[in-house]
C-alpha positions in Angstrom: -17.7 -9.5 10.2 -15.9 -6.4 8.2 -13.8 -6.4 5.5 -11.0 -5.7 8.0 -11.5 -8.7 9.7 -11.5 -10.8 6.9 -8.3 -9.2 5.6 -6.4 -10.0 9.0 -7.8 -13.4 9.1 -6.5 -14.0 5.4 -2.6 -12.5 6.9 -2.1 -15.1 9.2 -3.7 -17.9 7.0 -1.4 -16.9 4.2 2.0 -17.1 6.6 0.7 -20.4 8.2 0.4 -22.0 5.0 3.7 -20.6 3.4 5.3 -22.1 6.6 3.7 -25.4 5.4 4.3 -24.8 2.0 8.3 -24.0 2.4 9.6 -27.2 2.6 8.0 -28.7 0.0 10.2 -30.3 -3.2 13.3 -28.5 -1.6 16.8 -29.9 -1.9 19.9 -29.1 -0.6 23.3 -28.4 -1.9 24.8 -31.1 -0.1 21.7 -33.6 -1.4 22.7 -32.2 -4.8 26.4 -32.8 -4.6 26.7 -28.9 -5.8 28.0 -27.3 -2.7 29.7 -23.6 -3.1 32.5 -22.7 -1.2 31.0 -20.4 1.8 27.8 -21.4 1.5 26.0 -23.9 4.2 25.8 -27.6 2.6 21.9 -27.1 3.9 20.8 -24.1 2.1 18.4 -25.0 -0.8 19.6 -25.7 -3.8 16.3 -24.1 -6.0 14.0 -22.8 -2.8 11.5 -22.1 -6.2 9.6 -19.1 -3.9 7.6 -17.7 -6.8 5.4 -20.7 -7.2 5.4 -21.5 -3.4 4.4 -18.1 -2.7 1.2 -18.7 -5.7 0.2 -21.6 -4.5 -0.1 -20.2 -0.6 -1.9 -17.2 -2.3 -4.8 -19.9 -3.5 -5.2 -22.1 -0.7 -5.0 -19.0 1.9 -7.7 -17.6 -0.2 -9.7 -20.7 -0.6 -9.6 -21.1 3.2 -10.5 -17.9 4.1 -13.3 -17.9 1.5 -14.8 -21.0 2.9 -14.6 -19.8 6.1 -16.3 -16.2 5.3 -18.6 -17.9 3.3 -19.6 -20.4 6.3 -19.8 -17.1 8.6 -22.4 -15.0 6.5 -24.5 -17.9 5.6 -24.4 -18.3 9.7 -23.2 -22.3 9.3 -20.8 -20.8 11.6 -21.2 -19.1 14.9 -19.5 -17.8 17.9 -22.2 -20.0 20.0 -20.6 -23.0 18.3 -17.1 -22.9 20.5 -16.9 -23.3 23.8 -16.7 -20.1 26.3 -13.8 -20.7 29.4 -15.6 -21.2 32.5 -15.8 -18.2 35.2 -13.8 -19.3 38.1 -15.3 -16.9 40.8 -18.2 -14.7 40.8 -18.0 -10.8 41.2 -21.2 -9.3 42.6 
């Protein structure tokens, strides 16, 4: 696989994880008991993005480095998932 490839594969690792990520350690304002007037009583308190955002930056990387590691040593193959079944044949 290109560099390309592994660059688009590390993208939607990275957002899946900070999806995952997101909700850790959060706290409301209403958990809190520190609610501003006009604000919603469920918006975090601290959403502490920085560090959320460096630790998805490692584990996306670590993924997508096992995984490009286990596709150039061949460990892992295209052969290895299963192909969807051809309903009719066209002559």
């Amino acid at each position: 696989m290109g560099v390309g490839t592994y660059i688009a594969i590390y993208f939607i690792v990275w957002w899946t994880v900070i999806f995952a990520v997101l909700p850790w350690g959060v706290r409301s304002q209403h958990e809190d008991g520190a609610q501003e007037d006009g604000t919603e009583p469920g918006a975090p308190q601290r959403p502490l993005l920085i560090p959320k955002m460096l630790v998805t930056t490692v584990v996306a990387g670590v993924i997508v480095g096992l995984f490009a590691w286990s596709v150039e040593t061949g460990r892992l193959t295209l052969d290895m998932f299963p192909m969807p079944v051809k309903m009719y044949k066209i002559d």
